[in-house]
C-alpha positions in Angstrom: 13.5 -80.1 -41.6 10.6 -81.9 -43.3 8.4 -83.5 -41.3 4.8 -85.4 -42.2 1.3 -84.8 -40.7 -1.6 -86.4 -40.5 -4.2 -85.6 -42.7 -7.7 -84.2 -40.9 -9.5 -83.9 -44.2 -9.8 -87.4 -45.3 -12.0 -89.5 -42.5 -12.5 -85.9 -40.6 -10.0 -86.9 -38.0 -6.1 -87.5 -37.1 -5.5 -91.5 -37.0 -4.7 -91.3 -33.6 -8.3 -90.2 -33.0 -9.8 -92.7 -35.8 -8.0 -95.1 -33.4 -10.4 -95.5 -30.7 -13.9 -95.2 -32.7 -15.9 -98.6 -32.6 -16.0 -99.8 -36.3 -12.8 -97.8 -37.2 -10.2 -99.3 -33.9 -6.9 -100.4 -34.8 -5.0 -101.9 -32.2 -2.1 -99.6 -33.9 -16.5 -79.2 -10.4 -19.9 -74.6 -2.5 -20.9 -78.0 -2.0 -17.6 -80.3 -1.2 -20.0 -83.0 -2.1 -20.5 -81.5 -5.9 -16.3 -80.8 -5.8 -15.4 -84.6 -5.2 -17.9 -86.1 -7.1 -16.7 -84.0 -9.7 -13.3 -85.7 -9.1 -14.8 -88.9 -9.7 -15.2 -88.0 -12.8 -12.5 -86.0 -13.6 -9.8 -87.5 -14.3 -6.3 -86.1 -11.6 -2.8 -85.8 -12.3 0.0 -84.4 -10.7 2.7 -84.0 -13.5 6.3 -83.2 -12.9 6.9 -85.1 -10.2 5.8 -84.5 -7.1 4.0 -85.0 -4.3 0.4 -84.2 -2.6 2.1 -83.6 1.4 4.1 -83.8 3.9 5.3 -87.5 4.8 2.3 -89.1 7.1 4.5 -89.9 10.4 3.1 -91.0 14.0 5.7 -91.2 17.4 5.4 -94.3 19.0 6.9 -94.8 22.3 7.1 -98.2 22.0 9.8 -98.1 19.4 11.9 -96.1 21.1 14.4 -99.5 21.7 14.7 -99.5 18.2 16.2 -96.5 17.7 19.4 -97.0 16.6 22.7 -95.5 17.7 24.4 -91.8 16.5 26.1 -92.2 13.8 30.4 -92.5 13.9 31.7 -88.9 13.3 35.0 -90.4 12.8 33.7 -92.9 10.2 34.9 -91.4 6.5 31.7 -93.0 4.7 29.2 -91.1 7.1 31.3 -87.8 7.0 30.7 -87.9 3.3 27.2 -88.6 3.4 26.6 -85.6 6.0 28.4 -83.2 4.1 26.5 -83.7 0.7 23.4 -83.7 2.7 24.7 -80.7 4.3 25.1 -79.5 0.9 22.3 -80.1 -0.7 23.8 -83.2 -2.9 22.7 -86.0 -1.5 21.9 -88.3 -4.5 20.9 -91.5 -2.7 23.4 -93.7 -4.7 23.6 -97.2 -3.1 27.8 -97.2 -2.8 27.4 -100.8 -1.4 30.1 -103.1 -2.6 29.1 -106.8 -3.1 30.8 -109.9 -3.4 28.8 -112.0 -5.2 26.9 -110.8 -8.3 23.2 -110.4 -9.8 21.1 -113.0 -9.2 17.5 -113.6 -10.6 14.8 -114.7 -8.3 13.1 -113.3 -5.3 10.0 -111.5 -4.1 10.9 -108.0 -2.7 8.2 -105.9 -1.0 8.2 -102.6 -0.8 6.3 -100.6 1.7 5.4 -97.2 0.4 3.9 -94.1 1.6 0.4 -93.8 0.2 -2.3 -95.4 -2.1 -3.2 -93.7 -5.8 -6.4 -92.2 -6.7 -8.1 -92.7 -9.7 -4.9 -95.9 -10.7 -3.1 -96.3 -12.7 -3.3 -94.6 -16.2 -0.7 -91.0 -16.8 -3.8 -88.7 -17.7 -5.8 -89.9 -14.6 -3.6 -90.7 -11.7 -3.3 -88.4 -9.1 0.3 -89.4 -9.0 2.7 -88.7 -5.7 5.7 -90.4 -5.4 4.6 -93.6 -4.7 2.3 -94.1 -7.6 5.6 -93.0 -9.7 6.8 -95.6 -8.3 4.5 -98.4 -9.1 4.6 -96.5 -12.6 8.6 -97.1 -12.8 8.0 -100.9 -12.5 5.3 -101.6 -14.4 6.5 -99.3 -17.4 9.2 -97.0 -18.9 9.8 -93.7 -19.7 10.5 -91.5 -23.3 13.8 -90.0 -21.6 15.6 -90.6 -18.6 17.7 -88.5 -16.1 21.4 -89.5 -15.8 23.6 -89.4 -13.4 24.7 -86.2 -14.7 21.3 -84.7 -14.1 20.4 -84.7 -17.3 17.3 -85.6 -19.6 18.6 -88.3 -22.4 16.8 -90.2 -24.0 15.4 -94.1 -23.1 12.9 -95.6 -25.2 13.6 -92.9 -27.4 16.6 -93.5 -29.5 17.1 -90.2 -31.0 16.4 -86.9 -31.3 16.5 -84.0 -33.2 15.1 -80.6 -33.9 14.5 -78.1 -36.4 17.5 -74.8 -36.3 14.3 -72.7 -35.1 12.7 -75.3 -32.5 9.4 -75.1 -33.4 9.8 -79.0 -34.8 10.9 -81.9 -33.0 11.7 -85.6 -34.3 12.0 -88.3 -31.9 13.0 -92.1 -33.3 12.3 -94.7 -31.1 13.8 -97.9 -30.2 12.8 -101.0 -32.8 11.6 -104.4 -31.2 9.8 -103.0 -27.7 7.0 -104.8 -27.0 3.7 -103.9 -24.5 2.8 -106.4 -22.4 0.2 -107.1 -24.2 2.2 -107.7 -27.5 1.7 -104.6 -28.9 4.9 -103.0 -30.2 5.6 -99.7 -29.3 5.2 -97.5 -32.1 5.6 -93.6 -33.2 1.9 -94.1 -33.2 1.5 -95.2 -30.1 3.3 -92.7 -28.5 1.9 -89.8 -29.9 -1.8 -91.7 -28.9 -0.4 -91.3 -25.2 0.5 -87.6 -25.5 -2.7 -86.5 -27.4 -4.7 -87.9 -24.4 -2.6 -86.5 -22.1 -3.1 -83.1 -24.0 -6.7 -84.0 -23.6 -6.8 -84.5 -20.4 -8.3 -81.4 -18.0 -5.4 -81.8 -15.7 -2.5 -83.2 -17.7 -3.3 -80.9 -20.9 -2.2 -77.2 -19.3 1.4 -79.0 -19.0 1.0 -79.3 -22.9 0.0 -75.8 -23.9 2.3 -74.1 -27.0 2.3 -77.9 -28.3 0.2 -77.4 -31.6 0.1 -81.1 -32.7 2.1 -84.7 -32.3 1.5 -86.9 -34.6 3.2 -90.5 -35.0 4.2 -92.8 -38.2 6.6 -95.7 -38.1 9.1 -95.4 -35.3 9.0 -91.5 -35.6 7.3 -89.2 -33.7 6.8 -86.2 -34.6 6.3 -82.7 -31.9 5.2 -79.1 -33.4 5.2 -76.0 -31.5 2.6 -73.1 -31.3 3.4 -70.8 -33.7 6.0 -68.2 -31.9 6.5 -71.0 -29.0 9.7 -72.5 -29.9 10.7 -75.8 -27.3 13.7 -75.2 -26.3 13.7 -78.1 -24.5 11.7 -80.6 -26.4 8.6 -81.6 -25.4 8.7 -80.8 -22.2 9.8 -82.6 -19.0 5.4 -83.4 -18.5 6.0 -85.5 -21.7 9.6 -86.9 -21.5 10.7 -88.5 -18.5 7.5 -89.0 -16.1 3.8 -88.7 -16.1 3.1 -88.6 -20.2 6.4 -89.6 -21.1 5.6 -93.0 -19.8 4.0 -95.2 -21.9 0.9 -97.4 -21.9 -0.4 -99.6 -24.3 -2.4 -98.6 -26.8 -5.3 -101.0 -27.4 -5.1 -100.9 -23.7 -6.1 -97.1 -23.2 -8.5 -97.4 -25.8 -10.7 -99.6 -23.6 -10.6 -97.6 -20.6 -14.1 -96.0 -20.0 -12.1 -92.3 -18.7 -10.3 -92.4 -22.0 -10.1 -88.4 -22.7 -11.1 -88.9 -25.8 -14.7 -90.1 -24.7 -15.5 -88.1 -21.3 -12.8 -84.6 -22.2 -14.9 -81.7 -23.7 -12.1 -80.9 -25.5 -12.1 -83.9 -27.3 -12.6 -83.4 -31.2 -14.5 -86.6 -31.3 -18.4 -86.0 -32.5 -20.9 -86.2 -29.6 -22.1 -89.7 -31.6 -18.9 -90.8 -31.7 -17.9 -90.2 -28.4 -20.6 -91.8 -26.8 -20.4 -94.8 -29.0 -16.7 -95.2 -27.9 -17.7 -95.0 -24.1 -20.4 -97.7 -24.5 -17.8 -99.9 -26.0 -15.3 -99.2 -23.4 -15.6 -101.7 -20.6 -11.4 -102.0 -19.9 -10.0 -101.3 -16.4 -7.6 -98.6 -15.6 -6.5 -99.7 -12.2 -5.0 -103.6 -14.4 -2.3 -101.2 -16.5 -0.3 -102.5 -19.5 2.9 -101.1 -19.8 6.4 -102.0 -20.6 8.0 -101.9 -18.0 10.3 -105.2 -16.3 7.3 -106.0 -14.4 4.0 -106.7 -15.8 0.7 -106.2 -13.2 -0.7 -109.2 -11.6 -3.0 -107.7 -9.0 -4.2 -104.2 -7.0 -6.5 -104.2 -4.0 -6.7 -100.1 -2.9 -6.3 -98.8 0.4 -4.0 -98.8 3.5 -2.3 -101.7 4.0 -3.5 -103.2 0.4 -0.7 -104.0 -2.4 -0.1 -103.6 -5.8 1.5 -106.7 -7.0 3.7 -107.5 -10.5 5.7 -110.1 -12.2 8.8 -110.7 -13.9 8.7 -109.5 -17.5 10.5 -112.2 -19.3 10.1 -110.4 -22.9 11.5 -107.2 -21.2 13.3 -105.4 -23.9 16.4 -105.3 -21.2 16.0 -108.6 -20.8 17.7 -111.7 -22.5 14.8 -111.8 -25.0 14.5 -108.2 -25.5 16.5 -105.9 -28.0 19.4 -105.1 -25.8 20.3 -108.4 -24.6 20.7 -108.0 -21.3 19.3 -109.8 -18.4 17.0 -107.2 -16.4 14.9 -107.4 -14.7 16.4 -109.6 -11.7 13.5 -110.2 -9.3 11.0 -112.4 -9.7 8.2 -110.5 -8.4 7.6 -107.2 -6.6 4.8 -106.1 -4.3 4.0 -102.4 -3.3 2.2 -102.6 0.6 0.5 -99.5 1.6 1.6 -98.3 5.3 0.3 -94.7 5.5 1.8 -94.0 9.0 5.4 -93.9 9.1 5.8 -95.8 12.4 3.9 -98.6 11.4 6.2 -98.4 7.6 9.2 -98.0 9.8 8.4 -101.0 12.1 7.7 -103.3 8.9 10.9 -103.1 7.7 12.3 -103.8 11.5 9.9 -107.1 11.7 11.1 -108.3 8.2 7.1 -107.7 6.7 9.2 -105.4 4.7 12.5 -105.5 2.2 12.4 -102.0 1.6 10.5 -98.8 2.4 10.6 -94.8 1.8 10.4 -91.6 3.7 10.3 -88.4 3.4 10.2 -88.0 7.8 13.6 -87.0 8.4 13.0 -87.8 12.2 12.7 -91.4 11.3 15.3 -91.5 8.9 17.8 -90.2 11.5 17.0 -93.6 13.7 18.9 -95.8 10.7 22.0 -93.2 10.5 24.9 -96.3 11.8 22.3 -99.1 11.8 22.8 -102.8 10.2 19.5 -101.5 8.0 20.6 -99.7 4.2 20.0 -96.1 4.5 19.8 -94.2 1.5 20.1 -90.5 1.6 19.0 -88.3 -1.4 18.1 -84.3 -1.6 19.7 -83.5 -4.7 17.0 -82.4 -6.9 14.9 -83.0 -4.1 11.0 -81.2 -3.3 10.7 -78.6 -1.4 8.7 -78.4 2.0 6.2 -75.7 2.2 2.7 -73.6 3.5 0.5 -73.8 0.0 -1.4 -70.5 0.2 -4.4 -69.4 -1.6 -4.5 -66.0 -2.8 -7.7 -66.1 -5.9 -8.9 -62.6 -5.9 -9.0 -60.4 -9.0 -9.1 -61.0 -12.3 -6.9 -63.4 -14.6 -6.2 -61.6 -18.2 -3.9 -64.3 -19.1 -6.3 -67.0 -18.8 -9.2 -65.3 -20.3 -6.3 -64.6 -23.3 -5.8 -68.6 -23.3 -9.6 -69.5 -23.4 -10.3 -67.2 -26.0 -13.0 -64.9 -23.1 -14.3 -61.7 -24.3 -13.7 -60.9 -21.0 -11.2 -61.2 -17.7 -11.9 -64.2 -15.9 -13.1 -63.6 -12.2 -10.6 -65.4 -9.8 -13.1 -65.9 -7.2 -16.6 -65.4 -8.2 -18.6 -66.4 -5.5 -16.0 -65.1 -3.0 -14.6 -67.8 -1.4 -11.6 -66.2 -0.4 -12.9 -63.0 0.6 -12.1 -63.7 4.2 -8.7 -65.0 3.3 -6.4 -62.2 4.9 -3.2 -64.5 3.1 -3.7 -62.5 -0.2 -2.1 -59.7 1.5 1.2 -59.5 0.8 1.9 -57.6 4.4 0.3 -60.7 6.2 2.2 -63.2 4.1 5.6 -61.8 4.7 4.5 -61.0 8.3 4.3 -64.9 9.2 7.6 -65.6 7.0 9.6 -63.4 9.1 8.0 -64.8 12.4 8.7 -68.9 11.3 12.2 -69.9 13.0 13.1 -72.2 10.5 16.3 -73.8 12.1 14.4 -74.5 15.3 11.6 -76.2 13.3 14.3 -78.4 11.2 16.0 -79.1 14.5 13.0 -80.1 16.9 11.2 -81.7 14.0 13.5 -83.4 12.0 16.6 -83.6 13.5 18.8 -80.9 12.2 18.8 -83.2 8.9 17.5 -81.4 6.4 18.1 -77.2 5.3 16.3 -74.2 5.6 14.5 -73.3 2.8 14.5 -69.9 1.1 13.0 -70.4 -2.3 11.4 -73.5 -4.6 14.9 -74.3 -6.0 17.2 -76.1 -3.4 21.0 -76.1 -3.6 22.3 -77.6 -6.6 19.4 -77.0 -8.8 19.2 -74.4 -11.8 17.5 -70.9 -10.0 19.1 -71.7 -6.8 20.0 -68.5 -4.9 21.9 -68.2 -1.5 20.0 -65.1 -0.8 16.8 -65.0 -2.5 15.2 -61.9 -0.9 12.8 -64.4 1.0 11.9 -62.4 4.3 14.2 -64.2 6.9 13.2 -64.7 10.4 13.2 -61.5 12.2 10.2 -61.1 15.2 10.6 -57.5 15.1 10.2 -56.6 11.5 7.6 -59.3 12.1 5.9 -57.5 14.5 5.7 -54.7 12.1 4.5 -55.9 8.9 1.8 -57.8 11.2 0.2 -54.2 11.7 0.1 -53.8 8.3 -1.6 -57.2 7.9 -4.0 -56.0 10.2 -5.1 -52.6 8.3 -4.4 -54.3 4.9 -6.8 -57.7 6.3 -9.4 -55.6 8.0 -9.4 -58.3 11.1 -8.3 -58.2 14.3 -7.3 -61.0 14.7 -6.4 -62.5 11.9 -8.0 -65.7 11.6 -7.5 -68.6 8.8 -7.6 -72.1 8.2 -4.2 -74.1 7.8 -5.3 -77.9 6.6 -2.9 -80.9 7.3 -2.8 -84.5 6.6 -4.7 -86.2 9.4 -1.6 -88.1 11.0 0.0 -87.2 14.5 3.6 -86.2 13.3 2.2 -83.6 10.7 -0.7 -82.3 13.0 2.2 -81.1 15.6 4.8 -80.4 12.7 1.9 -77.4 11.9 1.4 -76.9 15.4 4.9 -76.2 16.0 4.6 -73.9 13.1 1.8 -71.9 14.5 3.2 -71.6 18.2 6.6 -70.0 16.5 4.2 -67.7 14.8 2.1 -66.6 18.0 5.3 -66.3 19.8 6.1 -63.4 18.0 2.6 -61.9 16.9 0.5 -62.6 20.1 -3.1 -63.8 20.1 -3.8 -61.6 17.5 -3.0 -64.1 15.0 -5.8 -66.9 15.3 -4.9 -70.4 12.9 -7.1 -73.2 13.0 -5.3 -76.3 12.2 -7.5 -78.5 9.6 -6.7 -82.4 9.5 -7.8 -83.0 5.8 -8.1 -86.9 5.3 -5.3 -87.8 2.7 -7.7 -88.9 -0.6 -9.3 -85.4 -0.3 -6.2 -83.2 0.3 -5.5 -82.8 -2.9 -8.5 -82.5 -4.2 -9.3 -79.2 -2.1 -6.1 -78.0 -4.1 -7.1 -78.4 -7.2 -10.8 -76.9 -6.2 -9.4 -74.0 -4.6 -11.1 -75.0 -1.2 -8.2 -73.8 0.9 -7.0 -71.3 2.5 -3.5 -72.7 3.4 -2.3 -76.3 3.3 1.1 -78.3 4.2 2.6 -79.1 0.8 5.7 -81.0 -0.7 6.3 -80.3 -4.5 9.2 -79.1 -7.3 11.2 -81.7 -7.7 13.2 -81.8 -10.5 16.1 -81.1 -12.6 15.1 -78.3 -15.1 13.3 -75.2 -14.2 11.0 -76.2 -17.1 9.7 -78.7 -15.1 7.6 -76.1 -13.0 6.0 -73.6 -15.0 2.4 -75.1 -14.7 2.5 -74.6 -11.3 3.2 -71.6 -11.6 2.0 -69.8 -14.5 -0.8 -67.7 -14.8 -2.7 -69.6 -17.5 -2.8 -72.7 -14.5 -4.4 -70.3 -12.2 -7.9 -71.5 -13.1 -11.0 -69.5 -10.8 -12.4 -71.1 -8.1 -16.2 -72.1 -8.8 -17.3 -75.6 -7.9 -20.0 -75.1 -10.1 -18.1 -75.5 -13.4 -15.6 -77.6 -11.8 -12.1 -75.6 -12.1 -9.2 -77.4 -11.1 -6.0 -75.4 -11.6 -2.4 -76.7 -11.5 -1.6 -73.4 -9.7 -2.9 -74.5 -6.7 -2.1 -71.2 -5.5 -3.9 -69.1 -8.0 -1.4 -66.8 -7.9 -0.4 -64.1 -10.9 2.8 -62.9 -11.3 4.0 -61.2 -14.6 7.2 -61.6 -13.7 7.1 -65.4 -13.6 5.2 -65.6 -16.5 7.8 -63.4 -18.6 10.8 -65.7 -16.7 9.2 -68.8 -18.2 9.3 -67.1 -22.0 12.9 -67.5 -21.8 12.7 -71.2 -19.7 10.7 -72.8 -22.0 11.7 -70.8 -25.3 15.5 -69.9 -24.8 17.8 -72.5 -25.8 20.4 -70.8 -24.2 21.7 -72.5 -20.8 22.7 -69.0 -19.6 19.4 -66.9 -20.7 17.8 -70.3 -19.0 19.9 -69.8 -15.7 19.2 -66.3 -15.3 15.4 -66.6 -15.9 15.3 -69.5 -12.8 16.7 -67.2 -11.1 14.3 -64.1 -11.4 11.7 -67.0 -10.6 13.2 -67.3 -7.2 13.4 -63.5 -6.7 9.5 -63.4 -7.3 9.1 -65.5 -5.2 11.1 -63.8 -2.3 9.8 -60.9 -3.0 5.7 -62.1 -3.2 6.1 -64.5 -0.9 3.4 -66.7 -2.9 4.5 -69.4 -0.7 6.1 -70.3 2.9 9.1 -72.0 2.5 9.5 -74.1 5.5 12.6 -77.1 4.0 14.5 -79.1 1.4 13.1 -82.2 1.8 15.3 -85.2 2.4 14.1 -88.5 1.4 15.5 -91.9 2.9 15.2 -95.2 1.2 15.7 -97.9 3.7 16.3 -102.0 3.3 17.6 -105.1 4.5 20.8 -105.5 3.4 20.2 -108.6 1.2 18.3 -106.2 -0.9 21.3 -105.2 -3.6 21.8 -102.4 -6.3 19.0 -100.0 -5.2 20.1 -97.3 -7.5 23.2 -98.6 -10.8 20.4 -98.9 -13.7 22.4 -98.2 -16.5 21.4 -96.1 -19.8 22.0 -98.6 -23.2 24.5 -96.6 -25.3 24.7 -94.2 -22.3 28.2 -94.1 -20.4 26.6 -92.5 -17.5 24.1 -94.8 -15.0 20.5 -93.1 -14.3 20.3 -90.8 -11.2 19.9 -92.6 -8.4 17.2 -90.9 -6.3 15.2 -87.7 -7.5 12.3 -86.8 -4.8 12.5 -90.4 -3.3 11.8 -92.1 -7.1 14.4 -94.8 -7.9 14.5 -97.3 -10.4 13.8 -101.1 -9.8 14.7 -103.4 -12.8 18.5 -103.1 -11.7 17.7 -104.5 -8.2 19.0 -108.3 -7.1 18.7 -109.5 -3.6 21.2 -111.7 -1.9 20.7 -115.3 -3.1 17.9 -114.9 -5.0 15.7 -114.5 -1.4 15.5 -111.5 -0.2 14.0 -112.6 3.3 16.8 -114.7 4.1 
C-alpha cells in the first residue's frame, strides 16, 4: 500500500507540530503534597473506558416510602430483563414503544455520578463515566460500537490496511464541521492523536504506534516496526478517549497542550515556551463536534455542565447526512455525588434522567412508573485494586531505553505491604463470600465475579482458576501469608470513596474476611475523598483500593492496564504515574497481549483473552468482588434513550456499555420533558 509522510527535514518538524508554533500556526510526581501538585500539572486520563470507583451511594431512611414495589414475576417483559441480567446480557436497550414520534425542543437534565478533573480535553481528563458522557454530547467519536458489539467506523468513513498490518488508512467523512467552523480534517485528526501520544498518561495506550500523520481527508497510522495492529489503531484511539475529536485551533490554545508542558515533546525548549506564553485558551470551554455545543461549566457537587443544540450538526438538517439530530434543545449535566440525593432528584422532578452503578438503588425502580434501564453486557468489573511494586521491571527499563532494571519501589513504599504475597492474596480471595456480599449489598442483582472479563465478553471463562470461597483452604494459605508476610497480624490499608454505602460495602468485605481468618488479619478501612482517589492510583500511594474498571468489547481494550511496560515505579520524586495501577508483572500477560494486539486472527485472539483470565486466577493480581450492573433511570416523557443509528450502518449503536449511552437520538414527549 503506498502511503505519504510528512517530511521532518524541511522546517525540522512534522506539520502537525509546525501547527501550534507562534509565527508558524495554522488553524489547519513521600509528600502527598508534592504527588497532587504534581497532578496539577500533569495532565490525567483514564483511557478505555472506565471508571475511578465504586458508585458513591448513602441509605436514607427517609426514602424508604419511595421504594417501589417487587417486580411482577409473571410479567414476560421483566422475566426477560432478569434473565439477560442473569446472564450477563443485559444491554440497556430502551424497548419502549411510542406513539407519537421525535420531536425537537426541550431541556433534559441529567444527574450524573461525579464531576471531572482536569475538564474537558481527551489527553487531560481524568475521565470516568460521567465525563464520557459529557464527552458523548459535546463531540463524536472515530468509530463506534454497534449493536453487534462491534468497532465500525463513525466519523471515519473507511478503512483499510496494508496485507501485513503495519499500515493503516482511515478516510474521513467530507463536510463535518467543529464548532468553531473548523472542518474536520485528516490533519486534524492525527493533531489529536499525536498529543494524545504526547501525553504522560494517554501516550503508554499508544506505544508500537511509530507515527500518524494526516493530509486531505486521509489519515494515515504506522506501526512499530514488528508491531503489526491487528486491530487498527487501537480501541484508546478509535471509539473513546483519543478517538474523540476536538478542534484543532482550539487545542492549540490550551496552555496544557502536550506539545508545550510533555517532555517528550519534539518541540525546541524556545519553541515550546514561546507556544505556552501564547496559549491563554481554556480547556474546561471544549470545542467539539458533537450535537451539542458547550455553553457553560461551574465544577463541583451539585454544579452543571450545560450545552446547546447544534444546529450545523453534521446529523442534523444542515449537516452532510441530512437528518434531523440532535432533537433536544439543550442538555444540562448536574453533579449529585451521593446516590440518594441523585436518586431523590429524579423522584422530585429536579431530574429527567440519572445513572447508577448501586445496584441496591436500582432494584427500588424494578416495576415502578420511572424508565429503568438495565445494562451489563460489556459491563466493568467490581474489584479490590492491590498494589504489589516490589522488584525490578526489565520490560520497562527495555521500553525507556535504561542501562539498567528499573527499581519498582525505590524508596520502599510497599515494603510493609504483605498483598505482594501471592499466599496472602489468594488467602483473602478464598475467605470473600461473594454471593452473600452481592445479596446483602446489592440485592442479588448483579453476578459473582471470577475474572476481569464478564459473561459475554471475549476471555470470559466459567471456571477461571480464581480461588473460590473456601474458609478452610483459607485458613491455610493464611499461614502461609503469615511466614511469607513476616506479620502477625497482617495489617494493611484498604482506601474507599468517602460515602456511607461504599464505607460499609468494604466493611462488609472485611468482616467476611475476619470471619474466617480471626483477628489475625488487621484492615484499616481508608475513606479517600473522590478528587484524590485516583490520583493515589496513579502515584502508587496505596496499598489496596475499591475499584470499577474493564469495560469494553475487545480484549485489546485492556492491555495498558495491564502490561508491564504501564507498571511505572513508585517515586513521587520524579512523578511516576502508571496505568498499571497495580504494578503488577506477569510474563504471561505480556506474551497473551502479543497475539491480542498483533494477531489478526479472531481465534489466536480468543484464546489469548483467555490465558489473560487464567493469569489472573492463578496470581490473583486482583480481588474480584462483581460484574457491575449499571441502571439508567428517567421520567417517562424522556424517549429513545438508546436507537442512535450508524449512517450506512444497518445495525443501531450499542445501547449501554459501562453505563455510557448516546444522547443526540433522544426526544422527550412534547417537546418538554418536565411536563
Amino acid at each position: 500500500m503506498q502511503h505519504s509522510h510528512t517530511r521532518r527535514d524541511a522546517d525540522e518538524l512534522p506539520k502537525w507540530q509546525r501547527a501550534a508554533v507562534p509565527g508558524q500556526a495554522r488553524r489547519s510526581r513521600l509528600i502527598l503534597v508534592s504527588i497532587f501538585a504534581a497532578f496539577a500539572l500533569i495532565a490525567v486520563a483514564c483511557g478505555g473506558g472506565d471508571s475511578v470507583s465504586d458508585e458513591d451511594a448513602a441509605p436514607d431512611d427517609e426514602t424508604a416510602d419511595t421504594v417501589a414495589a417487587a417486580p411482577d414475576a409473571d410479567d414476560p417483559e421483566e422475566e426477560e430483563v432478569v434473565a439477560a441480567r442473569e446472564a450477563g446480557e443485559a444491554t440497556g436497550e430502551d424497548t419502549r414503544e411510542v406513539e407519537t414520534g421525535p420531536t425537537h425542543g426541550g431541556r433534559l437534565v441529567y444527574g450524573i455520578e461525579a464531576d471531572t478533573a482536569n475538564p474537558f480535553v481527551h489527553f487531560a481528563s481524568s475521565c470516568a463515566i460521567s465525563c464520557r458522557m459529557i464527552f458523548r454530547s459535546i463531540t463524536d467519536s472515530l468509530y463506534i460500537t454497534d449493536s453487534d458489539g462491534e468497532i465500525v467506523p463513525y466519523l471515519v468513513e473507511t478503512e483499510s490496511h496494508s496485507d501485513d498490518y503495519m499500515v493503516w488508512t482511515m478516510t474521513l467523512r467530507d463536510g463535518i464541521t467543529f464548532h468553531d467552523g473548523t472542518p474536520l480534517t485528516g490533519e486534524t485528526v492525527a493533531y489529536n492523536i499525536n498529543l494524545c501520544r504526547l501525553s504522560q498518561l494517554t501516550g503508554p495506550a499508544f506505544l508500537g504506534i511509530a507515527e500518524v500523520t494526516g493530509e486531505g481527508q486521509t489519515v494515515t497510522v504506522t506501526a512499530s516496526p514488528g508491531q503489526p495492529l491487528a486491530a487498527g489503531i487501537g480501541p484508546a484511539g478509535r471509539a473513546e478517549v483519543c478517538g474523540q475529536m476536538f478542534s484543532q485551533a482550539w487545542l492549540e490554545t490550551l496552555p496544557n497542550n502536550p506539545l508545550y508542558v510533555s517532555p517528550a515533546s519534539p518541540l525546541p525548549a524556545e519553541m515550546k515556551e514561546a507556544a505556552k506564553a501564547g496559549a491563554t485558551g481554556d480547556p474546561s470551554m471544549p470545542v467539539g463536534l458533537g450535537a451539542f455545543k458547550f455553553v457553560s461549566y461551574t465544577p463541583g457537587n451539585g454544579n452543571s455542565f450545560i450545552a446547546e443544540r447544534n444546529s450545523d450538526y453534521w446529523r442534523g438538517a444542515n449537516g452532510i447526512t441530512g437528518e434531523n439530530l440532535p432533537y433536544l434543545d439543550e442538555i444540562e449535566f448536574v453533579v449529585a455525588v451521593d446516590i440518594q440525593g441523585r436518586s431523590n432528584g429524579l423522584r422530585a422532578g429536579q431530574f429527567d434522567i440519572i445513572h447508577t452503578a448501586n445496584a441496591d438503588e436500582i432494584s427500588k425502580y424494578e416495576g415502578d412508573d420511572f424508565v429503568l434501564l438495565q445494562a451489563n453486557d460489556y459491563g466493568e468489573t467490581s474489584h479490590n485494586l492491590i498494589n504489589v511494586a516490589s522488584g525490578v521491571n526489565p520490560v520497562l527499563a527495555f521500553v525507556r531505553g535504561a542501562a539498567e532494571p528499573l527499581a519498582m519501589d525505590p524508596l520502599g513504599l510497599n515494603s510493609t505491604n504483605p498483598l505482594v504475597h501471592l499466599s496472602c492474596r489468594k488467602a483473602l480471595a478464598q475467605a470473600f463470600d461473594g454471593e452473600r456480599f452481592a445479596n446483602e449489598r446489592h440485592q442479588g442483582l448483579v453476578k459473582v465475579a471470577n475474572g476481569p472479563f464478564p459473561p459475554g465478553s471475549v476471555g470470559y471463562l466459567e471456571d477461571s482458576g480464581y480461588p473460590s470461597y473456601d474458609p478452610d483452604a483459607a485458613r491455610a494459605e493464611f499461614e502461609q501469608c503469615k511466614a511469607d508476610s513476616g506479620q502477625n497480624p497482617v495489617a494493611f490499608a484498604f482506601n474507599t470513596t468517602n460515602d456511607a454505602f461504599n464505607v460499609e460495602s468494604n466493611e462488609l468485605i472485611v468482616a467476611l474476611w475476619t470471619e474466617t481468618l480471626g483477628d489475625e488479619l488487621v484492615v484499616s478501612i481508608q475513606p479517600i475523598e473522590q478528587g484524590q482517589y485516583i490520583n493515589l492510583a496513579l502515584a502508587g500511594v496505596f496499598q489496596m483500593q475499591g475499584w470499577r474498571n474493564h469495560g469494553g468489547v475487545d480484549p485489546s481494550e485492556q492491555w495498558y492496564w495491564w502490561h508491564s511496560a504501564t507498571a511505572s515505579p513508585i517515586d513521587p520524586t520524579v512523578p511516576e504515574l502508571a496505568l498499571n495501577f497495580g504494578r503488577f508483572q506477569d510474563p504471561e500477560i505480556d506474551a497473551a497481549f502479543l497475539a491480542i494486539r498483533h494477531n489478526p486472527d479472531p481465534a489466536a485472539r480468543k484464546a489469548a483473552a483467555e490465558e489473560v483470565n487464567r493469569a489472573f486466577g492463578r496470581n490473583v493480581w486482583n480481588l474480584w468482588t462483581y460484574w457491575t450492573l449499571w441502571g439508567i433511570i428517567a421520567n417517562p416523557r424522556v424517549q429513545n434513550i438508546t436507537d442512535l443509528p450508524i449512517p450506512g450502518n444497518d445495525e443501531n449503536t450499542f445501547p449501554v456499555i459501562s453505563g455510557k449511552h448516546h444522547l443526540g437520538q433522544i426526544w422527550c414527549t412534547e417537546g418538554n420533558c418536565q411536563g
